[in-house]
Biopython code that builds the backbone (N, CA, C, O; Angstrom):
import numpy as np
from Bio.PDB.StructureBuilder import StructureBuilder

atoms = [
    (1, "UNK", "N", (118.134, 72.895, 106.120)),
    (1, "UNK", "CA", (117.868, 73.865, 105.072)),
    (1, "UNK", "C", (119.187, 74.574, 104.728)),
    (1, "UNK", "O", (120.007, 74.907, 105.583)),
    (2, "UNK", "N", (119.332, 74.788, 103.356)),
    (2, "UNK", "CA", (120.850, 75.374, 102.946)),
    (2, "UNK", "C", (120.870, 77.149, 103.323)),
    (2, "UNK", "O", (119.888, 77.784, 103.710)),
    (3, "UNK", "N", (122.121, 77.651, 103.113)),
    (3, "UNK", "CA", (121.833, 78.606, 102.536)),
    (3, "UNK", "C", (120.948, 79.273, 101.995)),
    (3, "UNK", "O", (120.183, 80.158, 102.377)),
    (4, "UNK", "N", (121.174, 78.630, 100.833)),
    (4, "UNK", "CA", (120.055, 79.226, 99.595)),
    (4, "UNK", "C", (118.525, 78.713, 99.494)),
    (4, "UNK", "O", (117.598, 79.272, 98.908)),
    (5, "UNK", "N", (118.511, 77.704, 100.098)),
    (5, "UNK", "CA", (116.938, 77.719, 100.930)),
    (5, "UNK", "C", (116.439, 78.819, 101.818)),
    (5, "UNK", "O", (115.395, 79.431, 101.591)),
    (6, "UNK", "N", (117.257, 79.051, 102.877)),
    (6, "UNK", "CA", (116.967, 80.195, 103.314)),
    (6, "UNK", "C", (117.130, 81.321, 102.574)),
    (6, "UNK", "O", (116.079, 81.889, 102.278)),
    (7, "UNK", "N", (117.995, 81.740, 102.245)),
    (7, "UNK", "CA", (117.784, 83.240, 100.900)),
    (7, "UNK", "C", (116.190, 83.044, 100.804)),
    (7, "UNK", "O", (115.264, 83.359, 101.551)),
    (8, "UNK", "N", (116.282, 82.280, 99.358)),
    (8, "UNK", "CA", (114.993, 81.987, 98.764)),
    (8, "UNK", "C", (113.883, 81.942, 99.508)),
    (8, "UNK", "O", (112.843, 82.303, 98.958)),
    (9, "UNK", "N", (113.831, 81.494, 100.924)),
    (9, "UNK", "CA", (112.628, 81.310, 101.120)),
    (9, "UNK", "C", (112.560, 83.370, 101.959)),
    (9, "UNK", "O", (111.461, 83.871, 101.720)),
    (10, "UNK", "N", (113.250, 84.065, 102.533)),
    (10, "UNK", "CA", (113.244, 85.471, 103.057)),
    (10, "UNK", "C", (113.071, 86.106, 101.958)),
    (10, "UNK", "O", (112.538, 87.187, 102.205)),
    (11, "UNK", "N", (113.324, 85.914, 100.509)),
    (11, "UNK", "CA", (112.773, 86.631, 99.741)),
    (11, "UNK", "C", (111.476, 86.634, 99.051)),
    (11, "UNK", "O", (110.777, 87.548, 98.614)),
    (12, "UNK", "N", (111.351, 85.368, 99.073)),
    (12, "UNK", "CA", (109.866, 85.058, 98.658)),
    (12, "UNK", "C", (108.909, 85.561, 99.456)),
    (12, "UNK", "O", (107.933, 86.160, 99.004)),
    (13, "UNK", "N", (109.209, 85.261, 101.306)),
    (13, "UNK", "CA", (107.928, 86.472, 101.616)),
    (13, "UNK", "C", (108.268, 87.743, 101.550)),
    (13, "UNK", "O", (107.266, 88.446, 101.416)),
    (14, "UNK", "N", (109.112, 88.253, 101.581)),
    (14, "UNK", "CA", (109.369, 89.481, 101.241)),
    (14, "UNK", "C", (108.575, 90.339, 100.090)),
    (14, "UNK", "O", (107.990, 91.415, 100.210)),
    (15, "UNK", "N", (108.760, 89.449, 98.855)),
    (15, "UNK", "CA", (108.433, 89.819, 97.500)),
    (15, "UNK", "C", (106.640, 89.230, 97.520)),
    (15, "UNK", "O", (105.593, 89.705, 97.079)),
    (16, "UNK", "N", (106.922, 88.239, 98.116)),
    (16, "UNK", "CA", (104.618, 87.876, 98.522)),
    (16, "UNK", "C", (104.131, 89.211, 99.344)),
    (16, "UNK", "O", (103.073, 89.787, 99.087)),
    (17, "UNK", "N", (104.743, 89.486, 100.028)),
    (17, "UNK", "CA", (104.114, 90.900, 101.087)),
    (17, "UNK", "C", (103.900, 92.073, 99.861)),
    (17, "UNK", "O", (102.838, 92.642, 99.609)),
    (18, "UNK", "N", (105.095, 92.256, 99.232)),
    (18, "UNK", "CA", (105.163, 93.203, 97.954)),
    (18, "UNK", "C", (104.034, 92.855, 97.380)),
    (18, "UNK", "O", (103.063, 93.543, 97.695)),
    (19, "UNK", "N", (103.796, 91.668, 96.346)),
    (19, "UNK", "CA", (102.668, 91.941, 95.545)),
    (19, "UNK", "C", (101.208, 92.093, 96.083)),
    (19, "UNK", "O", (100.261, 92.693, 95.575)),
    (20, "UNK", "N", (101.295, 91.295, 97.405)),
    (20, "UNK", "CA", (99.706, 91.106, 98.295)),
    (20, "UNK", "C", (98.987, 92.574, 98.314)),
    (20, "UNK", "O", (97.871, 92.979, 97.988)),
    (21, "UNK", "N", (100.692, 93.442, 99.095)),
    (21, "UNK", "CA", (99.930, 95.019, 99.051)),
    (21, "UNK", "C", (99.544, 95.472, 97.913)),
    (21, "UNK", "O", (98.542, 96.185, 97.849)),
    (22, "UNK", "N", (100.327, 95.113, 96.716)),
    (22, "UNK", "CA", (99.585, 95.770, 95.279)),
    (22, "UNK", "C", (98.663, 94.963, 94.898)),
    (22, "UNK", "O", (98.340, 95.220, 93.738)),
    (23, "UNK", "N", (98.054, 94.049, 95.369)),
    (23, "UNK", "CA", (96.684, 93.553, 94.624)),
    (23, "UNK", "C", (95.808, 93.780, 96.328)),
    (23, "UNK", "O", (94.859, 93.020, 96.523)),
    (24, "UNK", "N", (96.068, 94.525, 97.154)),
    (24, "UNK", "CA", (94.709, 94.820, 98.215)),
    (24, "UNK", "C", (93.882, 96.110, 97.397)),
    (24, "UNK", "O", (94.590, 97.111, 97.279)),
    (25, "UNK", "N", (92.512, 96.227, 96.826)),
    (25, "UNK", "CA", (92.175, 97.501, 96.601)),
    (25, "UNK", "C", (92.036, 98.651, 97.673)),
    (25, "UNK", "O", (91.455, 99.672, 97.305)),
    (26, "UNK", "N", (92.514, 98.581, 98.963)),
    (26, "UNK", "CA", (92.612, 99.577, 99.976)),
    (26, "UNK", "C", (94.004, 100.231, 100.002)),
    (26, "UNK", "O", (94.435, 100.983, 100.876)),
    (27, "UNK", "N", (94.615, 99.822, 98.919)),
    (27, "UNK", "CA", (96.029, 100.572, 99.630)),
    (27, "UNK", "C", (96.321, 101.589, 98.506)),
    (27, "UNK", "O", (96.059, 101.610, 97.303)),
    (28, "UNK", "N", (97.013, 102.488, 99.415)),
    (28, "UNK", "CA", (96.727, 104.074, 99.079)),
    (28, "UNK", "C", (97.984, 104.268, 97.847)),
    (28, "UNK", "O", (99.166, 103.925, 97.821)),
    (29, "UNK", "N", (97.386, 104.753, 97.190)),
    (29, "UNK", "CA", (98.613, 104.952, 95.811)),
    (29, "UNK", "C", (99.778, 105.970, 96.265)),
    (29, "UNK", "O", (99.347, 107.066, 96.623)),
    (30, "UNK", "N", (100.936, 105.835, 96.307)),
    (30, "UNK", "CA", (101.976, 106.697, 96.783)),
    (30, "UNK", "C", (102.079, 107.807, 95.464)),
    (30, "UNK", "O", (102.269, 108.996, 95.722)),
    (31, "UNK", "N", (101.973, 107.450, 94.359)),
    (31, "UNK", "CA", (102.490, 108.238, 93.001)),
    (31, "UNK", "C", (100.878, 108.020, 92.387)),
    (31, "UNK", "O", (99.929, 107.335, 92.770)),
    (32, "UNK", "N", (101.101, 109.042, 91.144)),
    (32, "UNK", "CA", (99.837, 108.516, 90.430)),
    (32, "UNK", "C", (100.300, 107.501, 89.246)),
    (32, "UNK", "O", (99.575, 106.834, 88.508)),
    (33, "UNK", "N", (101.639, 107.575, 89.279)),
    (33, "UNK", "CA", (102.565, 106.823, 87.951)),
    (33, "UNK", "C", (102.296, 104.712, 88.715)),
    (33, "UNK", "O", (102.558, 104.184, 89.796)),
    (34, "UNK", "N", (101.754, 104.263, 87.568)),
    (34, "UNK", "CA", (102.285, 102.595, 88.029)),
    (34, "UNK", "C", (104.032, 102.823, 88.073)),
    (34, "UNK", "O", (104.892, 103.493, 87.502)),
    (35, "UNK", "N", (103.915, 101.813, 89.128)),
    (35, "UNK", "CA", (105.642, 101.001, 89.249)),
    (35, "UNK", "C", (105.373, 99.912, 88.094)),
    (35, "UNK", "O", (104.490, 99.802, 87.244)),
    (36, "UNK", "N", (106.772, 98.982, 88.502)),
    (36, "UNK", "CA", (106.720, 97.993, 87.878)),
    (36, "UNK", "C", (105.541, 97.171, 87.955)),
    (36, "UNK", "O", (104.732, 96.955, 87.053)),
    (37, "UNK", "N", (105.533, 96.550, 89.651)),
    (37, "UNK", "CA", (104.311, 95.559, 89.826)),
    (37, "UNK", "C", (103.070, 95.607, 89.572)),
    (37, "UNK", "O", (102.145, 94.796, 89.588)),
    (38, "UNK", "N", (103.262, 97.304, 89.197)),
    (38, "UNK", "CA", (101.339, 97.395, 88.773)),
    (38, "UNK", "C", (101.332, 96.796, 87.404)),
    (38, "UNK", "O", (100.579, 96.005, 86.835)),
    (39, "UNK", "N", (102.430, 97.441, 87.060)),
    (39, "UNK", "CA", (102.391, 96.744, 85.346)),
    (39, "UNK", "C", (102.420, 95.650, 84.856)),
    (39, "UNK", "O", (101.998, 95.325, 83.746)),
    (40, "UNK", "N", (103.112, 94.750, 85.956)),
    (40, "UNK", "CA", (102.772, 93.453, 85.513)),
    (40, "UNK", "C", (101.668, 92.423, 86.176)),
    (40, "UNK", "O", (101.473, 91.263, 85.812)),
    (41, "UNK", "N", (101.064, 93.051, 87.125)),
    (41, "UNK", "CA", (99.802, 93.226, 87.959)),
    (41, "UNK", "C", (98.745, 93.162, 86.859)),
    (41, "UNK", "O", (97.938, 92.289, 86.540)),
    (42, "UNK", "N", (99.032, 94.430, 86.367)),
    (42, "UNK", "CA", (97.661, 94.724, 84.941)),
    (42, "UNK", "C", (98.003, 93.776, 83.664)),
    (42, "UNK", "O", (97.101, 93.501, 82.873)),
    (43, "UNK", "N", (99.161, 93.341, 83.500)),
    (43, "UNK", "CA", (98.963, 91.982, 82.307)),
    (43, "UNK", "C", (98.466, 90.799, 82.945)),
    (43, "UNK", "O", (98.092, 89.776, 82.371)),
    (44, "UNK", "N", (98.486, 90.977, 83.940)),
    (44, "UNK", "CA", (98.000, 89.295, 84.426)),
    (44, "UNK", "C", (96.570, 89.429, 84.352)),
    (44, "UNK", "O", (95.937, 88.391, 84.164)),
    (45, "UNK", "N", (95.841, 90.686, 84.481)),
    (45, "UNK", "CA", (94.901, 91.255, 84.409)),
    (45, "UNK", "C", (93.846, 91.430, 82.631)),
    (45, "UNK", "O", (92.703, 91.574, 82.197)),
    (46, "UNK", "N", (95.284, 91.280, 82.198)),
    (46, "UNK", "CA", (94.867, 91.975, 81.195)),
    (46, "UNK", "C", (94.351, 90.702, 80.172)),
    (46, "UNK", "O", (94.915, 89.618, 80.323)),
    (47, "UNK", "N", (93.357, 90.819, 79.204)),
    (47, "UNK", "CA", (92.491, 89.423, 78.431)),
    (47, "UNK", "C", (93.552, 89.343, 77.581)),
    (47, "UNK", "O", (94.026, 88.208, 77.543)),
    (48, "UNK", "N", (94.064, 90.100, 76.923)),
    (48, "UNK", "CA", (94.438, 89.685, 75.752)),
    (48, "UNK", "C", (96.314, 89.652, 75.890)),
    (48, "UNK", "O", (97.171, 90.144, 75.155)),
    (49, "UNK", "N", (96.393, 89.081, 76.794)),
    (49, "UNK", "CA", (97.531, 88.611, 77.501)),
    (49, "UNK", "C", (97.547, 87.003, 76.999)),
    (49, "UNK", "O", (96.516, 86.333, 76.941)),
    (50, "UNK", "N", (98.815, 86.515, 76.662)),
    (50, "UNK", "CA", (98.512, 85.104, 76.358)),
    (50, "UNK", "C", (99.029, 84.260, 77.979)),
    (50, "UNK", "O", (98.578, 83.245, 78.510)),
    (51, "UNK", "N", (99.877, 84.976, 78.305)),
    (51, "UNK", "CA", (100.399, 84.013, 79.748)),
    (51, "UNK", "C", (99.549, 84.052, 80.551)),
    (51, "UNK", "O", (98.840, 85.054, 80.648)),
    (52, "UNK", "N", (99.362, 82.799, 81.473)),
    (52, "UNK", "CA", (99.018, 83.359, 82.737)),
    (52, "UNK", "C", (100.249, 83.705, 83.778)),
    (52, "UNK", "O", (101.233, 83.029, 84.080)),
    (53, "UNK", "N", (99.849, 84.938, 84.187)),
    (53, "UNK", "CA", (100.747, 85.295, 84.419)),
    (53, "UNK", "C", (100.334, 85.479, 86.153)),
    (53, "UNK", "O", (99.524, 86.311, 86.562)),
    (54, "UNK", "N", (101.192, 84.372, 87.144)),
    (54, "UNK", "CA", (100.254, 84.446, 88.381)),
    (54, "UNK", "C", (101.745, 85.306, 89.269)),
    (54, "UNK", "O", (102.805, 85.626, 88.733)),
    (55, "UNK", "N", (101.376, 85.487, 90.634)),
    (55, "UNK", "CA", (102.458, 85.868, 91.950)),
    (55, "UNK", "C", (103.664, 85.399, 91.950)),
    (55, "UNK", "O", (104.634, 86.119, 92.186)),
    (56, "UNK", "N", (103.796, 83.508, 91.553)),
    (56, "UNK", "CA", (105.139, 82.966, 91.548)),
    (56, "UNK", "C", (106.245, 84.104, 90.233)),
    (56, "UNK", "O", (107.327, 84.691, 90.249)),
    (57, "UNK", "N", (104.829, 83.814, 89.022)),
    (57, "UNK", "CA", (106.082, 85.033, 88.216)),
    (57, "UNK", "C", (106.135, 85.704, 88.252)),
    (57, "UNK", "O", (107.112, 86.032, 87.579)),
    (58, "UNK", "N", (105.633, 86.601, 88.714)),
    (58, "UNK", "CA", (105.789, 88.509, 89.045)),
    (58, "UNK", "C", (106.794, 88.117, 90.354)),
    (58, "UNK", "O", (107.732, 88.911, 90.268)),
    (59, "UNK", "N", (106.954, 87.456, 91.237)),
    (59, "UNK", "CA", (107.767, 88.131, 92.517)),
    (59, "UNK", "C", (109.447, 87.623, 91.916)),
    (59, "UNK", "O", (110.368, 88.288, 92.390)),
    (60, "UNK", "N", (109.751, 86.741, 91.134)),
    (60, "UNK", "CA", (111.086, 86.651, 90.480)),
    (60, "UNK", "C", (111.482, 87.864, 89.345)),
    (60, "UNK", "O", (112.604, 88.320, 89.127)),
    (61, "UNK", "N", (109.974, 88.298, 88.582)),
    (61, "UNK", "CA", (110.353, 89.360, 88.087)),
    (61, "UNK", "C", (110.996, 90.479, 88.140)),
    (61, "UNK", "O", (111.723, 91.184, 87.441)),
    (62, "UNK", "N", (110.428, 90.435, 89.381)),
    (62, "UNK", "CA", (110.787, 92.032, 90.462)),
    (62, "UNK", "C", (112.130, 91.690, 91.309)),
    (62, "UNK", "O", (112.940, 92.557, 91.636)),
    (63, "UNK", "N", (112.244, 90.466, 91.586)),
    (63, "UNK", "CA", (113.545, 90.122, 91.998)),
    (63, "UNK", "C", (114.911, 90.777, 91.167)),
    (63, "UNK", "O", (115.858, 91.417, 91.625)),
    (64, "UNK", "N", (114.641, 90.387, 89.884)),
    (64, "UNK", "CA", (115.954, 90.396, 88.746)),
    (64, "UNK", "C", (115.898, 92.029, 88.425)),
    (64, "UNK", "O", (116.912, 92.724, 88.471)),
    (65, "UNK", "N", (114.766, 92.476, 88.141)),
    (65, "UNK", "CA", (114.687, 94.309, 88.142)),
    (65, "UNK", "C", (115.543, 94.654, 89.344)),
    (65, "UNK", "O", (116.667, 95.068, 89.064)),
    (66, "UNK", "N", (115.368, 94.604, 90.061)),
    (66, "UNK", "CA", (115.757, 95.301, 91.659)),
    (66, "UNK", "C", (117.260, 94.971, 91.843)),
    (66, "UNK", "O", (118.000, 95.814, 92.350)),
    (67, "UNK", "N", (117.868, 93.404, 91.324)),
    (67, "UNK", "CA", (119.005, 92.941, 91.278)),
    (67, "UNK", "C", (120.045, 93.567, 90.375)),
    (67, "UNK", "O", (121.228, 93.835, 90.585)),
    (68, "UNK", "N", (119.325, 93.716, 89.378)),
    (68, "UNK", "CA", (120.226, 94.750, 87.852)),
    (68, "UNK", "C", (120.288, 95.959, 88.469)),
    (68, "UNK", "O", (121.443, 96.041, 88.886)),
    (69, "UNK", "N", (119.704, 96.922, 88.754)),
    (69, "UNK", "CA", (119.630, 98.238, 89.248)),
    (69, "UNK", "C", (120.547, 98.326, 90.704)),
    (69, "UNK", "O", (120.995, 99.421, 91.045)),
    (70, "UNK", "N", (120.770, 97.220, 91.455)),
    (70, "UNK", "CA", (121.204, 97.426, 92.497)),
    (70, "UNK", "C", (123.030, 97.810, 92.323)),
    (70, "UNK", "O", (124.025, 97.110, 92.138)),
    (71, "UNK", "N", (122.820, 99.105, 92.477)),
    (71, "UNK", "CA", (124.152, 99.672, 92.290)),
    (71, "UNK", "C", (125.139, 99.537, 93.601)),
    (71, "UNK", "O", (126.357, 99.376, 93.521)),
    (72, "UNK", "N", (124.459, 99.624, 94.703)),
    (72, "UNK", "CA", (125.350, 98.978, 96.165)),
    (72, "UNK", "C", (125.935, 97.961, 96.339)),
    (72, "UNK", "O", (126.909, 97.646, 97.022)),
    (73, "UNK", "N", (125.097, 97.303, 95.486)),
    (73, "UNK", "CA", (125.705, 95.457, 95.936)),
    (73, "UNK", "C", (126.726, 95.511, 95.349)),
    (73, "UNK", "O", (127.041, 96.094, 94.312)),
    (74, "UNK", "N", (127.456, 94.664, 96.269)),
    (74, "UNK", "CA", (128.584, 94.139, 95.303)),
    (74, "UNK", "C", (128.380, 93.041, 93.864)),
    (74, "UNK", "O", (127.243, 92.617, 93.662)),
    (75, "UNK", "N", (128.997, 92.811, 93.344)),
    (75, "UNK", "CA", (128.646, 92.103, 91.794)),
    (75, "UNK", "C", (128.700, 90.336, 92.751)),
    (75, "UNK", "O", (127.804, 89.579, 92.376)),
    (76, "UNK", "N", (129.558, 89.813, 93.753)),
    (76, "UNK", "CA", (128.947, 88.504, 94.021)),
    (76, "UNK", "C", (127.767, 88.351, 94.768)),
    (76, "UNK", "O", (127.587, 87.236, 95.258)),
    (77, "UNK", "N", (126.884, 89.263, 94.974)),
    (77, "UNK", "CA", (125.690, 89.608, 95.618)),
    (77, "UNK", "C", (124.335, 89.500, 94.690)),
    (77, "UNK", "O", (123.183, 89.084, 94.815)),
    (78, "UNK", "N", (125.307, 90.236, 93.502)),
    (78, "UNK", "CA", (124.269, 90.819, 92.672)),
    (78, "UNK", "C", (123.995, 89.349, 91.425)),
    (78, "UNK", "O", (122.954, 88.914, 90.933)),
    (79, "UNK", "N", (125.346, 88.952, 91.272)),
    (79, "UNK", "CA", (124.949, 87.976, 90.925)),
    (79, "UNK", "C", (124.357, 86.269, 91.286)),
    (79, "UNK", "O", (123.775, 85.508, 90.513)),
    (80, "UNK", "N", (124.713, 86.059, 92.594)),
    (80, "UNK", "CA", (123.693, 85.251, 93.445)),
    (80, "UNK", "C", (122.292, 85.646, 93.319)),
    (80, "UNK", "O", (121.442, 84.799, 93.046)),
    (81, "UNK", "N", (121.986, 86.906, 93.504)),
    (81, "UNK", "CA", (120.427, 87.094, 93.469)),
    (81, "UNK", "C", (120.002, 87.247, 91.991)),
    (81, "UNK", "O", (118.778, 87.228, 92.118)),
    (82, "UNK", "N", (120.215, 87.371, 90.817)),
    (82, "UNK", "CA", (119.944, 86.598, 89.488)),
    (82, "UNK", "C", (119.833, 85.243, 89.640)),
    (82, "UNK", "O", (118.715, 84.759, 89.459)),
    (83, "UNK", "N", (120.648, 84.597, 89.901)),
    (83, "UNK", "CA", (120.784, 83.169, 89.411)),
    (83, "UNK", "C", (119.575, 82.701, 90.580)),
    (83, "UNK", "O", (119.023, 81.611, 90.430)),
    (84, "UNK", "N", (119.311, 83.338, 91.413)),
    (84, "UNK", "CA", (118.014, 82.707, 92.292)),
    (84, "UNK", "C", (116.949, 83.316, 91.956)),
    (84, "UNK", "O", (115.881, 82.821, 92.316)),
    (85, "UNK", "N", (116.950, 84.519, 91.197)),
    (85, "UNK", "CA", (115.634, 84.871, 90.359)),
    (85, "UNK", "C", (115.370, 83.746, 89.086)),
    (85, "UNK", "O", (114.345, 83.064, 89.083)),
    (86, "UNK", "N", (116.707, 83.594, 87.692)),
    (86, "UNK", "CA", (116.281, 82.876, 86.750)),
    (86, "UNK", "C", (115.951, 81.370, 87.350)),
    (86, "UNK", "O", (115.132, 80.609, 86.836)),
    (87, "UNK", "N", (116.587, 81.132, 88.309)),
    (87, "UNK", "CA", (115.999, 79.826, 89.086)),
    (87, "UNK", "C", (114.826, 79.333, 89.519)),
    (87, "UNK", "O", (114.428, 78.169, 89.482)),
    (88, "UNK", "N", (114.308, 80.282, 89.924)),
    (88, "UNK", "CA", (113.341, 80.710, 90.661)),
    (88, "UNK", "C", (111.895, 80.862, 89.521)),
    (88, "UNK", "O", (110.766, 80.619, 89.947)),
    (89, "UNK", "N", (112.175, 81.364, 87.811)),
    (89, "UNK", "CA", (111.779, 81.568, 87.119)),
    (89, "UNK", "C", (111.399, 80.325, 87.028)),
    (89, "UNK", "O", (110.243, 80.003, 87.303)),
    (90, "UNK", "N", (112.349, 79.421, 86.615)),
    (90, "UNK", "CA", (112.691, 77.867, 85.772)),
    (90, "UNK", "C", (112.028, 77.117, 86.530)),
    (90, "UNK", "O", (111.264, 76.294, 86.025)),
    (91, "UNK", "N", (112.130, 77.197, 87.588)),
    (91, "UNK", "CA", (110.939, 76.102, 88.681)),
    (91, "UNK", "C", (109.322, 76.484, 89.033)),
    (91, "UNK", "O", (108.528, 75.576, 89.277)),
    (92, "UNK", "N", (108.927, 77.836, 89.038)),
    (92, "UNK", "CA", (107.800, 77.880, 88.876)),
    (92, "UNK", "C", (107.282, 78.101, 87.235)),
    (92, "UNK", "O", (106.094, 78.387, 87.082)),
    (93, "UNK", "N", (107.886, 78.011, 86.395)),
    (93, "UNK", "CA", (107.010, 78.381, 84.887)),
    (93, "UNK", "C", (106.585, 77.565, 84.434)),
    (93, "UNK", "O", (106.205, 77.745, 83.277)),
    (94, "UNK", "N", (106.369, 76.045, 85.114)),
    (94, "UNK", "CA", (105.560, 75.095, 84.739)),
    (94, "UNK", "C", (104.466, 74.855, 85.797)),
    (94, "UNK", "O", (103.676, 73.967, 85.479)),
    (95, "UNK", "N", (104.330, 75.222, 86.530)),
    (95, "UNK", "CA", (103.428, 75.303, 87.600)),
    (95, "UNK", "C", (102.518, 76.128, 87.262)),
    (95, "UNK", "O", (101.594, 76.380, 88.037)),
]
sb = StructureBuilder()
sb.init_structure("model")
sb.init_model(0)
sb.init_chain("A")
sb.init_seg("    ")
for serial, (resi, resn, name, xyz) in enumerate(atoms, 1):
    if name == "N":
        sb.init_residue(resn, " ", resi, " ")
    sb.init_atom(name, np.array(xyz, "f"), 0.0, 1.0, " ", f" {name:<3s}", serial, name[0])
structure = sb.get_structure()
């Protein structure tokens, strides 16, 4: 397994643990404001949504949000973890 097999695969459960807790109805709202994942939680939700919009694409979503904003990283950090989000996009959006 490469590198970037491993990346990819520590972020993917990472980001599966993330959405699992926002789609359990037992878990306790921290804010009353949605985050991101609720929001794109509730289009996948939502009828008059044309995508389906399942877990594979919400957890790259939240990948590339979190990657842009990440003001610590350094920029060859920041840009490895894009190119394994739009990657990441490109291989599940036919699935």
């Amino acid at each position: 397994m490469t590198r970037l097999e491993k990346l990819f695969a520590i972020f993917d459960g990472f980001f599966q643990n993330v959405v699992d807790e926002h789609l359990d109805p037992e878990r306790k709202q921290l804010s009353p404001q949605e985050d991101v994942i609720d929001a794109l939680i509730g289009l996948k939700n939502d009828p008059y949504w044309s995508m389906d919009l399942r877990p594979e694409h919400i957890k790259p979503l939240i990948m590339l949000v979190h990657a842009s904003q990440a003001h610590e990283f350094n920029s060859r950090c920041q840009t490895s973890l894009i190119a394994i989000g739009t990657s990441w996009l490109g291989v599940n959006h036919y699935y």
